[in-house]
C-alpha positions as CSV (number, residue, x, y, z in Angstrom):
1,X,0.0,0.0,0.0
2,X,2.8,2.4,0.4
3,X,3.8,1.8,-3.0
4,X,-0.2,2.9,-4.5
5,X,0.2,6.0,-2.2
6,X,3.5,7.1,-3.4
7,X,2.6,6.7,-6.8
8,X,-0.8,8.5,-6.4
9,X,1.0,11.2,-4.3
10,X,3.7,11.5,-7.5
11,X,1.3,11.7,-10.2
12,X,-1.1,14.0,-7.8
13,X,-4.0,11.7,-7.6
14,X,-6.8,12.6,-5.7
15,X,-7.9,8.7,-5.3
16,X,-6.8,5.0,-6.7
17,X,-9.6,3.3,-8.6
18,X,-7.9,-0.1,-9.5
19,X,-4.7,-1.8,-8.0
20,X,-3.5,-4.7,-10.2
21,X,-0.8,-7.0,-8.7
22,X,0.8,-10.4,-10.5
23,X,1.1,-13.3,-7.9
24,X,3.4,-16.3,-8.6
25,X,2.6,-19.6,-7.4
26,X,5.5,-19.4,-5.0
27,X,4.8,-16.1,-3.9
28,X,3.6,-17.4,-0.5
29,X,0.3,-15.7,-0.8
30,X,-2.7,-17.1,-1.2
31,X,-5.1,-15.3,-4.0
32,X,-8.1,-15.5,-2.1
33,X,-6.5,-14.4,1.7
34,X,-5.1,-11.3,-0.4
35,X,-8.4,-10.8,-1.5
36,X,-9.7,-11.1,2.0
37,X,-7.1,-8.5,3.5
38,X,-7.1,-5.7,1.3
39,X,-10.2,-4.2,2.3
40,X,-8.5,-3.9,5.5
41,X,-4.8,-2.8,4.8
42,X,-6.4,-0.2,2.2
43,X,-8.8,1.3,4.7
44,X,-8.2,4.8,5.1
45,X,-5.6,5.5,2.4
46,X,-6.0,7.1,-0.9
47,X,-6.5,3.4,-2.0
48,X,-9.8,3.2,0.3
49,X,-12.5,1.4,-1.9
50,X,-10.1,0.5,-4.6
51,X,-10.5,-2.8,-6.8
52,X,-8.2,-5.1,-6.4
53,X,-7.2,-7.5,-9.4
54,X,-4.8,-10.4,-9.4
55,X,-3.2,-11.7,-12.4
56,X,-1.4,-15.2,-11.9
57,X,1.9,-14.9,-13.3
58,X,3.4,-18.5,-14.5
59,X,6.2,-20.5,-13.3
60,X,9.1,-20.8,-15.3
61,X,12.3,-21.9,-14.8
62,X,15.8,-21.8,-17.1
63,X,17.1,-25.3,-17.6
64,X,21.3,-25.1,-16.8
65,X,21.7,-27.9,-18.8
66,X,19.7,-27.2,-22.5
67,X,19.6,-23.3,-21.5
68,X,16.1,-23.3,-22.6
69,X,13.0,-21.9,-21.0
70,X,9.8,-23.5,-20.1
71,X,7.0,-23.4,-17.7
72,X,6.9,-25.8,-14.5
73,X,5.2,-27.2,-11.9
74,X,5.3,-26.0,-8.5
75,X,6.0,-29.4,-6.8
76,X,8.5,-30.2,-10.1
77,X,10.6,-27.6,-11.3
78,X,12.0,-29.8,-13.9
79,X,13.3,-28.7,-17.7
80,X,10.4,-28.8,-20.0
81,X,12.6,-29.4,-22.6
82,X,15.4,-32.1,-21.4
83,X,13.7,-33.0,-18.3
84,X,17.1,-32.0,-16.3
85,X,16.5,-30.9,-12.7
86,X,19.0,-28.1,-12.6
87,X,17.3,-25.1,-13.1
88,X,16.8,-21.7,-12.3
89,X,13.8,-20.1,-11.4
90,X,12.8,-17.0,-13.8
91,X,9.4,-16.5,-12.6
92,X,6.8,-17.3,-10.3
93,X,7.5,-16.4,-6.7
94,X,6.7,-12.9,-6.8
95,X,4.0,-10.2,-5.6
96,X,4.2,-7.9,-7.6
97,X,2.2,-4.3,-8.1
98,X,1.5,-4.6,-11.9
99,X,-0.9,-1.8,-12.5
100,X,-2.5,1.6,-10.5
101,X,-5.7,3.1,-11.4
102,X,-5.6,7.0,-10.9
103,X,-8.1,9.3,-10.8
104,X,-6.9,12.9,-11.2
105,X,-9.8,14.7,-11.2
106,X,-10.5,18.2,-9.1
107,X,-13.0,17.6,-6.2
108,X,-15.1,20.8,-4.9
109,X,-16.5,21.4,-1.7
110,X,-19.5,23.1,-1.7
């Protein structure tokens, strides 16, 4: 949430309509508890009421062996390709803010 308000406060938003985060399947989160918390950790900030979306983001891993890429499996991070077992991981255990929503517009008090 600090993030969304520092980019809201930088490009002088007067709210956040939409927060868009990618979450890998070793991220550590679970989709649906994020979903259940961010009512609560965006209460009160310029955030407050947002929608929050959540992209999966895939798991892939670079084989050190064939040097290819290809997508895996969380309980078998093997080369798609060769089927080696040393690989790297490229993608998949993040949380990541993808996307904010601004609104800019002027509000009046009457």
């Amino acid at each position: 949430m600090s993030q969304v308000a520092s980019i809201a406060r930088d490009n002088h938003a007067t709210r956040v309509t939409a927060i868009t985060v990618g979450l890998g399947p070793l991220s550590g989160v679970e989709e649906q508890l994020l979903k259940n918390a961010y009512p609560l950790a965006s209460a009160g900030t310029i955030a407050d009421g947002a929608e929050l979306q959540v992209r999966l983001t895939p798991l892939r891993v670079r084989c050190t062996k064939c040097e290819k890429e290809s997508d895996a499996k969380p309980n078998c991070l093997v080369c798609g390709h060769c089927g080696d077992w040393r690989t790297e991981l490229i993608s998949g255990d993040e949380l990541m803010l993808l996307r904010v929503e601004l609104d800019k517009s002027v509000q009046t008090v009457h």
